[in-house]
N, C-alpha and C positions, 0 to 999 in steps of 0.2 A: 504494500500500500504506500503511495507515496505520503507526502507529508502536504498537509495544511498549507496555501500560501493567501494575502491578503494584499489586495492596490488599493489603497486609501487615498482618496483624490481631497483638494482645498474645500470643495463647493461639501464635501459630507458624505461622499457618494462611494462606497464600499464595495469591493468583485472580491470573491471568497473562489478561488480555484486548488488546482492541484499546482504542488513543488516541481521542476526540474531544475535542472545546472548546479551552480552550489546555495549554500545556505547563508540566512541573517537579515538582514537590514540596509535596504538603500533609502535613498529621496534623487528625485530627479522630475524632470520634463515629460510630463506624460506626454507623447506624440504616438501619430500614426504613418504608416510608411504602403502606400496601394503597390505594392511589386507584386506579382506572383512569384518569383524566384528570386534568386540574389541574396538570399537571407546573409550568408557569410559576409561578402563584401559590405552589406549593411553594418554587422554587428562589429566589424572592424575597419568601418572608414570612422580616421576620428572626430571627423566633425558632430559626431552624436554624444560626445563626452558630453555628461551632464544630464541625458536625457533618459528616459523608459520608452522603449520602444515596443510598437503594438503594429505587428503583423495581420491586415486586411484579410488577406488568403486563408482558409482556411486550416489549411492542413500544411505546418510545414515542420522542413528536420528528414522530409522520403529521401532526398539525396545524400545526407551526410554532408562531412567536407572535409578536407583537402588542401596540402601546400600551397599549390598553384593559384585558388583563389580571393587568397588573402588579399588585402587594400592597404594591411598597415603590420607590425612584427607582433599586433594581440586586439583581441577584444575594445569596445569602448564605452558601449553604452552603457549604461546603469542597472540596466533592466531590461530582459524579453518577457514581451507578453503575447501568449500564442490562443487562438481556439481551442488548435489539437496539437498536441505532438508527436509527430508518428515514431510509432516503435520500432522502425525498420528502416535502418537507410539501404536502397537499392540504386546501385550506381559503380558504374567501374571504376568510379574518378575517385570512389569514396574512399580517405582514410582515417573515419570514425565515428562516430555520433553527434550530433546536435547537442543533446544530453553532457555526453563524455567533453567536449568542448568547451563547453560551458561549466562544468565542475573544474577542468584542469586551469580556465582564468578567472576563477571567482565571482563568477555572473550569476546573480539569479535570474532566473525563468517563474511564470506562473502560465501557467495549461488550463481550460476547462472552463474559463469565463466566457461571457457575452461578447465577445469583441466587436461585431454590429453595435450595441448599446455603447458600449464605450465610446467607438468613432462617431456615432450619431452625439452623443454627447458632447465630446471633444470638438464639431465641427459646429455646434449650438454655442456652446460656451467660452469655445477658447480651449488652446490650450493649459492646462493645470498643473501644480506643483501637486507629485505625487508621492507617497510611499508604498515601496513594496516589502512585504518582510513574510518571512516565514517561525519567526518568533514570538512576533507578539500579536497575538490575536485580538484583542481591544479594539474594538471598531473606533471610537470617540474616542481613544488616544491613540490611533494611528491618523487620525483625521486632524486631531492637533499639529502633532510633527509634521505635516503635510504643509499646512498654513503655514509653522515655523521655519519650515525650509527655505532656503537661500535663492530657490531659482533660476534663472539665467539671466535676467535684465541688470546690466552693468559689472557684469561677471567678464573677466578676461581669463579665459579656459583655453586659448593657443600658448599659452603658455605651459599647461601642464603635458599637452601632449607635441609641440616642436622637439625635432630631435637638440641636444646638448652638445653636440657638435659638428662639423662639416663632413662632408664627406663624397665621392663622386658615384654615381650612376652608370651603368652599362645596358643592363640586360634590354630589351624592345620588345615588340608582342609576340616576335616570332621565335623567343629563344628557347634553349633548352635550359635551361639556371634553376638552381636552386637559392632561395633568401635564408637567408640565417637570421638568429634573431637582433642582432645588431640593425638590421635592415640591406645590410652589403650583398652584393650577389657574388656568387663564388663558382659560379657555371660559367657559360660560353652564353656568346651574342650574336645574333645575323640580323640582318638590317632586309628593312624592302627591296624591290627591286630600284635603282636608282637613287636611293638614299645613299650618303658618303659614311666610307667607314673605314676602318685599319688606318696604322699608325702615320702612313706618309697624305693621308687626303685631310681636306682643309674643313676640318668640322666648323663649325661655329662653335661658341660656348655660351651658352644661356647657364645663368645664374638662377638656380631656383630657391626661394625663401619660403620655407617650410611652416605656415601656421599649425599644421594638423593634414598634411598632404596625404591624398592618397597613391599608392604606388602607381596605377594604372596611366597617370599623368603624365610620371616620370619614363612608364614604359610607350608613349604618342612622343613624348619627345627626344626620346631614343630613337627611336621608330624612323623619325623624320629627319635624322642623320645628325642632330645633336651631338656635344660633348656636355657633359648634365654636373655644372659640382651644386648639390644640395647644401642650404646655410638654414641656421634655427632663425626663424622671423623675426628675432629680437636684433638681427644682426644691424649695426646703423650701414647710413649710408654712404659713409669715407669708405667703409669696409670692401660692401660691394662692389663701388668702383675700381677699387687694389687689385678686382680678381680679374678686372680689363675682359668685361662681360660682352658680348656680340646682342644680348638680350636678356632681356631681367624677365622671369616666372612669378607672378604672386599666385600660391596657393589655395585653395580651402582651409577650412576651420573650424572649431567650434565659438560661442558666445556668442554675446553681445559686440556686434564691431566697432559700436562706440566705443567698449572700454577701453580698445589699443592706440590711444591717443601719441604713445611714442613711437607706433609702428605709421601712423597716418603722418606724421613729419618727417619720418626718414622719406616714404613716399612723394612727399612735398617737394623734398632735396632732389630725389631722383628723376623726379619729371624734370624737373628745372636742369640739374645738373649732365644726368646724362640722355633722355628722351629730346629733349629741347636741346642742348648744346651743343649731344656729339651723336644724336640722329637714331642712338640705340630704343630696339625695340619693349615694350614691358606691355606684358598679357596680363590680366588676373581673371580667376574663378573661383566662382562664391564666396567667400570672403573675403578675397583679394578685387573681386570686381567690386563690394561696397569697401573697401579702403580705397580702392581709387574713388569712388564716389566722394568719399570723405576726402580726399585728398584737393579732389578738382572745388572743394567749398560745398558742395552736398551732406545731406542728412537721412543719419538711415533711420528706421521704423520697425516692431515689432510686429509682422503679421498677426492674425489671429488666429490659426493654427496650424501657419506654415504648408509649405508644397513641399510633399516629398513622395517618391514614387520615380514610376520610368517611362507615364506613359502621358506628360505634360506638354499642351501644345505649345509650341510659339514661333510667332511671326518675326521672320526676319525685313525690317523695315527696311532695305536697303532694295533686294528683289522680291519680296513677298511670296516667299516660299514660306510654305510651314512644314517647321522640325518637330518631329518629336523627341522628346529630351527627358532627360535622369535628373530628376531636381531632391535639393538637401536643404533647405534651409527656412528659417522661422524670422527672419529680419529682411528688411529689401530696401533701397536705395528709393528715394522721393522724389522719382523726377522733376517736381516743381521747383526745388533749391539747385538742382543743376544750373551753371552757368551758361552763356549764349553760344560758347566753342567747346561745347560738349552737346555730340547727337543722342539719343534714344536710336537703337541699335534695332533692339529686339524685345519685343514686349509680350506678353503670358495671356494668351488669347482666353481663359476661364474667367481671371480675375484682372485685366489689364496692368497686372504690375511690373515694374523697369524689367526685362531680364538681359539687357545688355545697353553697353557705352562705349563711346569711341570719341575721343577727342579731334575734331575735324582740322585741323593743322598737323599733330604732333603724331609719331605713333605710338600711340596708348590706346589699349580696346581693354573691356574687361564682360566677362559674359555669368549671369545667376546662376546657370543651369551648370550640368554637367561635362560637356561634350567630350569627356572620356570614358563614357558610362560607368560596367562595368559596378552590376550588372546593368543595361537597359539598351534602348535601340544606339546606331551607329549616324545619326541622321545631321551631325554637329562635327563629325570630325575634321572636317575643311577647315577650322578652325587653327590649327595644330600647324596645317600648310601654311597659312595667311603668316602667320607667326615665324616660320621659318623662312618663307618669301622676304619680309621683311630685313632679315639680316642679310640678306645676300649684295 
């Protein structure tokens, strides 16, 4: 039998299901994520540090998982919350449990709720400061610590999960590599057809500044014949210039993106110093596209219960194509404080909100969405080319 687990939402609102993963007490971001598959890459892209995440799909955990489709070197989220969780992973790719998974990084899981009720909830009210616990059963003091909990508005959480030190990149989507938990790969790397690569061809070098990155980025910019050195996002901006970058990467992340108020002035510095002065390129995503918002004199804003999922329209303002795209995130950039040399890019055809920016003189673009999925559709990855177009 498994064990007793309890989601105690701020509003009062209590789900009594079954334990998996490991055991105890969190608080987090209750969210919901519409993917049918991907769960892995969910539960270890870090931009969910902070949160409880709630699985739409019924049934999931059938596939197990697997080296290969990691996003980050562990787990992030706070909390899975599932309908069902299947007792069997069937899958040739699989090397484990959903379950086992989740015990071996300390996540808990709760199985057997309403999840309809919950996202209908969630999409009524907002998203809520949650607890999950498999300890203490007290509905009305699990619903306290609920209220009492910290959050994410003004929370700077790219800090707990940027790597601690620099480090370079190799492997692309097509390699054979294994990651170790340092995050280095220690396999071999082949590149596209026509991307550059080996020791005597003339990579570019794109600096990427890691809030909370996930791998699959770093594997598009490999991809597209890169030389990749990865910096923790605290990195200033004297710094990056030292490394004599062909193109500056800003990352995803987790938080509130106001709260990185010393990563939005290094940003300041580097449009100025090296996008404007010496023509270098700088992309960002999802949190890196609202610090350049912040950057360009913009203000972000807390959705109400955020877009996440893989199956998110949006229109690209430029040729009015629509992408569908992998979106993460619970804050968005307010087009209306954007200045007069900054375009609207790309906008979120459900809810009309920014999901991209392009500074119409300089090259500076930055996009909401995902466009390395991972899991989710491939409909953005031109994206990736534009970026490496740019340095050439």
């Amino acid at each position: 039998m498994s064990d007793t687990a309890k989601l105690a939402l701020e509003d009062g609102t209590v789900f009594t299901g079954r334990a998996f993963g490991a055991r105890g007490e969190v608080d987090g971001e209750v969210v919901f994520n519409t993917s049918m598959t991907g769960y892995q890459e969910i539960l270890t892209d870090p931009s969910y540090h902070g949160q409880i995440v709630t699985m739409t799909y019924p049934e999931i955990g059938n596939y197990g998982v697997n080296h290969d489709d990691a996003e980050s070197r562990r787990p992030w989220v706070r909390g899975f919350v599932v309908r069902e969780l299947s007792g069997r992973a069937s899958n040739f790719r699989s090397q484990g449990s959903l379950d086992g998974f989740l015990k071996e990084h300390g996540i808990l899981g709760i199985e057997g709720i309403d999840t309809r009720a919950l996202v209908r909830l969630t999409r009524t009210r907002g998203a809520m400061k949650g607890i999950l616990s498999t300890t203490d059963t007290d509905d009305a003091g699990l619903v306290e610590k609920a209220r009492r909990s910290p959050g994410l508005v003004g929370r700077d959480l790219a800090r707990e999960v940027m790597p601690r030190e620099s480090f370079t990149w190799e492997p692309g989507l097509y390699s054979s590599y294994y990651v170790d938990p340092s995050g280095r790969d220690v396999g071999t790397r082949q590149v596209r057809d026509g991307a550059s690569s080996g020791p005597d061809a003339r990579r570019p070098h794109v600096v990427a500044m890691d809030y909370g990155m996930k791998w699959n980025i770093l594997r598009f910019l490999a991809e597209t014949g890169c030389r990749v050195t990865v910096v923790p996002g605290s990195t200033p901006a004297e710094a990056i210039l030292e490394q004599q970058p062909d193109g500056i990467f800003l990352s995803n992340g987790p938080g509130d993106p106001s709260a990185l108020v010393e990563a939005v002035e290094a940003l300041r510095t580097l449009i100025r110093s090296a996008a404007d002065s010496r023509g270098i390129p700088i992309f960002g995503i999802c949190l890196g596209h609202q610090l350049l918002g912040q950057a360009f004199g913009g203000r972000t804003f807390k959705l109400k219960f955020g877009h996440r999922g893989a199956n998110h329209p949006v229109r690209n303002e430029r040729t009015g194509r629509v992408e569908i795209t992998t979106q993460n995130h619970g804050f968005a950039v307010d087009p209306s404080t954007l200045p007069a040399d900054v375009e609207l890019s790309h906008v979120n055809l459900n809810d009309q909100t920014l999901e991209g920016l392009r500074h119409k003189s300089l090259p500076v673009f930055g996009v909401q969405y995902h466009p390395e999925a991972s899991a989710g559709p491939h409909d953005s990855q031109y994206l990736f080319d534009e970026f490496r177009a740019l340095m050439s």
